[in-house]
C-alpha positions in Angstrom: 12.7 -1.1 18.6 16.2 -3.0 17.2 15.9 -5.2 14.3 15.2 -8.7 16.3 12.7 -6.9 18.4 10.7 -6.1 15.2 11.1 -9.7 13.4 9.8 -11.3 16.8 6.9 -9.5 16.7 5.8 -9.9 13.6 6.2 -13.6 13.4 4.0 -13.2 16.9 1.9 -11.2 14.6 2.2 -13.9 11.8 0.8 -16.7 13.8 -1.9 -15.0 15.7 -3.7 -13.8 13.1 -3.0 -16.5 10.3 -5.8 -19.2 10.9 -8.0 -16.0 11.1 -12.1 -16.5 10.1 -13.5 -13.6 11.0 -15.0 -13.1 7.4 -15.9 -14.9 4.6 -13.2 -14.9 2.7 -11.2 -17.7 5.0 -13.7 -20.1 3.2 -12.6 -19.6 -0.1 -8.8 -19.0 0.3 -5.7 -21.7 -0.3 -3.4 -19.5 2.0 -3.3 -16.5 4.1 -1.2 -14.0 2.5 0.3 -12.0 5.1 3.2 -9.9 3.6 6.2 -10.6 3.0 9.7 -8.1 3.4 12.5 -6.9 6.0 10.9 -5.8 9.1 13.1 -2.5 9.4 12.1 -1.8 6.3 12.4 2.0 5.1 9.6 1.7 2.4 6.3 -0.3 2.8 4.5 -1.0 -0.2 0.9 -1.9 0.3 -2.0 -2.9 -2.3 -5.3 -4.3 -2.1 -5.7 -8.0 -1.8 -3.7 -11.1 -2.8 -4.6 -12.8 -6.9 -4.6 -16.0 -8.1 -0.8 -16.7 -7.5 -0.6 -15.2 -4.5 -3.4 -17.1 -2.6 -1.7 -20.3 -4.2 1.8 -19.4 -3.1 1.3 -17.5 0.2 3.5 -14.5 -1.3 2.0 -10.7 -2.4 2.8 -9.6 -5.4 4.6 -13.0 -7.4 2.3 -12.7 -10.6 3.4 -10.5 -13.6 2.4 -6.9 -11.7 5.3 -8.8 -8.5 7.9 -9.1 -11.8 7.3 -5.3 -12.4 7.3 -4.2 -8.9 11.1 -6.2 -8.9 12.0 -4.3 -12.1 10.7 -0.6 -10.4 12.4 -1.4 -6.8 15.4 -2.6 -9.0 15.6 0.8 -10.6 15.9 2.5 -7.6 18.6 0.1 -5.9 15.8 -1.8 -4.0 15.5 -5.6 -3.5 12.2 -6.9 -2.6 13.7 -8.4 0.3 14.4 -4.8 1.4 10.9 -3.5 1.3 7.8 -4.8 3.1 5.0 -5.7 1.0 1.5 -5.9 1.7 -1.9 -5.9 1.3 -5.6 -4.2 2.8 -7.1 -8.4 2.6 -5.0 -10.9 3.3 -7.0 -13.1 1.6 -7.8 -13.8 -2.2 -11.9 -12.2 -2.6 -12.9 -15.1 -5.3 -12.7 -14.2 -8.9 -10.3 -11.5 -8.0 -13.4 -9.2 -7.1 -12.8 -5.6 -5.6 -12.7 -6.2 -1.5 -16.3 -5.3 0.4 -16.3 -2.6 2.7 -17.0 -5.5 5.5 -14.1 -7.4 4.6 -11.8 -3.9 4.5 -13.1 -3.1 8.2 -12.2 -6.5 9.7 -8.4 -6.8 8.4 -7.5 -3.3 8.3 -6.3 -3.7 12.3 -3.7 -6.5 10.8 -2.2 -4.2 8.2 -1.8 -1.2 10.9 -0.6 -3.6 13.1 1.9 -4.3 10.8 2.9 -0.7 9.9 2.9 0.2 14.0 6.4 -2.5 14.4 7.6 -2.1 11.1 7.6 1.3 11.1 8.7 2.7 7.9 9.4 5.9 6.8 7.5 6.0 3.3 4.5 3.8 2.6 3.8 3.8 -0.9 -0.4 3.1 -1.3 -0.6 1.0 -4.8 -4.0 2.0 -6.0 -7.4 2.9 -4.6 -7.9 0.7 -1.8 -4.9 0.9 0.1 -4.9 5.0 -0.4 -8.1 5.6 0.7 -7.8 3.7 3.9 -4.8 5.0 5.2 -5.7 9.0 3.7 -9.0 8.0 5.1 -10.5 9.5 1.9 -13.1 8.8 -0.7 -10.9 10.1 -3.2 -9.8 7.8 -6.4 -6.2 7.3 -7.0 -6.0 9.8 -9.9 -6.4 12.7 -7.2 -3.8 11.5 -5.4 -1.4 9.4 -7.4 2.3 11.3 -6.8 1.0 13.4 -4.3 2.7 13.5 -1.0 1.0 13.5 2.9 2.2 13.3 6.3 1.0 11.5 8.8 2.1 10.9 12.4 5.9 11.3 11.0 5.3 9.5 8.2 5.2 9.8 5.1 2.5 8.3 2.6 2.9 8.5 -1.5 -0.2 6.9 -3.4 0.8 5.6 -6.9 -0.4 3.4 -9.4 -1.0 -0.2 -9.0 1.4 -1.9 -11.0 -1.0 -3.9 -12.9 -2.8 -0.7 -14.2 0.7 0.0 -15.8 0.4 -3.3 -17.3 -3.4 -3.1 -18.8 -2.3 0.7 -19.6 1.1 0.6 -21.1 1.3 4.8 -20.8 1.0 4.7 -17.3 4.4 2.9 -16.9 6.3 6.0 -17.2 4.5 7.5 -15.0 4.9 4.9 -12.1 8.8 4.9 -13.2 8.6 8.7 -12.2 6.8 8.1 -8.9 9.3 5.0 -8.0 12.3 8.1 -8.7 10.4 10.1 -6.1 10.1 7.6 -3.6 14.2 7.0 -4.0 14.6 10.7 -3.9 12.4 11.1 -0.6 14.9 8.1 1.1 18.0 9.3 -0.6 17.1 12.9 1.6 16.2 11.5 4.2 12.3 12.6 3.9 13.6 16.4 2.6 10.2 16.9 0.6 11.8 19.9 -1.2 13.5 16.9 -3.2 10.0 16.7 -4.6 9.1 20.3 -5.0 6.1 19.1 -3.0 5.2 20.9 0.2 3.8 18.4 3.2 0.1 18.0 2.4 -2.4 17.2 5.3 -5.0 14.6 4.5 -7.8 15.9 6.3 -7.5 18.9 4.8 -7.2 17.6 1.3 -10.1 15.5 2.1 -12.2 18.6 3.6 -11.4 20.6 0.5 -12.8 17.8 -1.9 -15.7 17.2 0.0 -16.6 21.3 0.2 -15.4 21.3 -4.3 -17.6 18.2 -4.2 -21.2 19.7 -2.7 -20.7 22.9 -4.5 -20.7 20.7 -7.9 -23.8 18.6 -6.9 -25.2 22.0 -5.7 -25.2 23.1 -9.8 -27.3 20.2 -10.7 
């Protein structure tokens, strides 16, 4: 699909699915937050749900953790503009609460939908949310953080979200080092070897931890 192809349909996309009130949350919420990026982009970048600025402005990540993500995408010769950035919810949950389950269910079709005409060759998961729905885990983050899986082609990397980094100042290294890996894994065209990391398959990460889980439970 050429480049006009791929801005058509998302902005089809766009205004489908942008008066949407299939949950709760369409009550509460000053705008829909649909993502915002190049729609050939090589890297997606997708957290959890919009904040305070965002639902106000329309725009994901434009708060303090949005000046950081500019800084890391900077750092790797990245404008936002570049990237496609995202979220599971497209709309604010109130008081900046963790999404429901419910709410994850009824807008995850919009943010595949997404991925499906964007298609890009890394998606970068920021924090717990985004990486367990598209691992399809019940993993937290620190399992997976710098850890990379293919699926269907494509390449996912969880990492931190980057407001952790801010709350938890000796994490920002850290992401700095993941943000390197994700230019590496462009810069070689997907050559995991860049990464000394061998292709991991989700399900059987997830089978593993499940089996390492029960056997733990099984000693209590």
């Amino acid at each position: 699909m050429d480049e006009l192809n791929k801005r058509e349909r998302l902005k089809e996309l766009y205004f489908k699915i942008k008066d949407c009130d299939k949950c709760e949350l369409s009550k509460s919420r000053t705008k829909f937050v649909f993502g915002s990026g190049s729609a050939c982009a090589e890297i997606m970048l997708v957290g959890e749900a919009p904040g305070k600025n965002e639902d106000l402005q329309g725009l994901p990540f434009v708060g303090q953790a949005g000046k950081l993500l500019d800084e890391l995408l900077g750092s790797i010769g990245y404008k936002r503009s570049e990237v496609f950035i995202a979220n599971v919810l497209k709309c604010r949950p109130p008081g900046n609460r963790d999404p429901k389950v419910d709410e994850v269910n009824i807008c995850k079709g919009y943010l595949m939908e997404q991925i499906k005409i964007i298609d890009p060759k890394i998606i970068c998961t920021m924090g717990r949310y985004s990486t367990q729905l598209l691992l399809n885990t019940d993993r937290g983050i620190n399992g997976l953080r710098g850890r990379v899986y293919k699926m269907d082609n494509r390449i996912i990397m969880p990492i931190n979200h980057p407001a952790a980094a801010l709350y938890t100042p000796s994490r920002m290294d850290i992401l700095r080092q993941d943000f390197q890996k994700i230019k590496n894994l462009i810069d070689s065209g997907g050559d995991l070897s860049c990464v000394n990391n061998e292709a991991l398959n989700p399900e059987n990460e997830v089978k593993t931890y499940k089996e390492n889980k029960n056997e733990q439970l099984g000693l209590f």
